[in-house]
N, C-alpha and C positions, 0 to 999 in steps of 0.2 A: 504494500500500500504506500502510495509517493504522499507525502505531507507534504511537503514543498519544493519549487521550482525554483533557478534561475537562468539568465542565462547572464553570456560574459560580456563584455563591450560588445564585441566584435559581430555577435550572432552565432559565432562559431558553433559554441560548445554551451551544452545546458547541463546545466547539475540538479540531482534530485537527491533530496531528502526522505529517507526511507524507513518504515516504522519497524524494517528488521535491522536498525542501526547501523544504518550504512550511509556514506554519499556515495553518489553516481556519476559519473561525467561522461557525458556524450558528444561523438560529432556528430551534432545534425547536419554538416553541409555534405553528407555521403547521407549516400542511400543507397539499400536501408541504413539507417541511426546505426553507430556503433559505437559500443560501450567502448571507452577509453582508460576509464579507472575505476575502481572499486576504492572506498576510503573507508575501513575500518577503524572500530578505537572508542565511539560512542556508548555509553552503557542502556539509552533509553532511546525509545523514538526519535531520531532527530525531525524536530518541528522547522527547524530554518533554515538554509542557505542562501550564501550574496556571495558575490565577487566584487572585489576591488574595483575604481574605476581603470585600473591601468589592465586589468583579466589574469595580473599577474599571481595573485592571492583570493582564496576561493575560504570562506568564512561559515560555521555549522554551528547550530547551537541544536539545544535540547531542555526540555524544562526538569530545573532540580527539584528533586524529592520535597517534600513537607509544605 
């Protein structure tokens, strides 16, 4: 289940936020979409993804316990 989208400056590349604690990055400018990275490390749903305005730095949050 994706919770959240971005994509980078460029158009290039979208990142998704994934409720199996993942980020995702994709090129969308191929077709079909192809996964480019898998970002592990999150302990709970990540609810957010952004990327920088430069697409150089790609940013995940998750909401803490309590």
């Amino acid at each position: 289940e994706v919770e959240s989208v971005a994509f980078d400056p460029t158009g290039k590349y979208l990142a998704s936020g994934c409720a199996d604690k993942t980020v995702r990055v994709w090129d969308v400018s191929s077709m079909p979409m192809q996964q480019v990275a898998e970002l592990k490390g999150h302990t709970r749903t990540v609810t957010s993804v952004a990327f920088d305005s430069s697409g150089k730095y790609l940013a995940s949050g998750e909401v803490a316990e309590g």
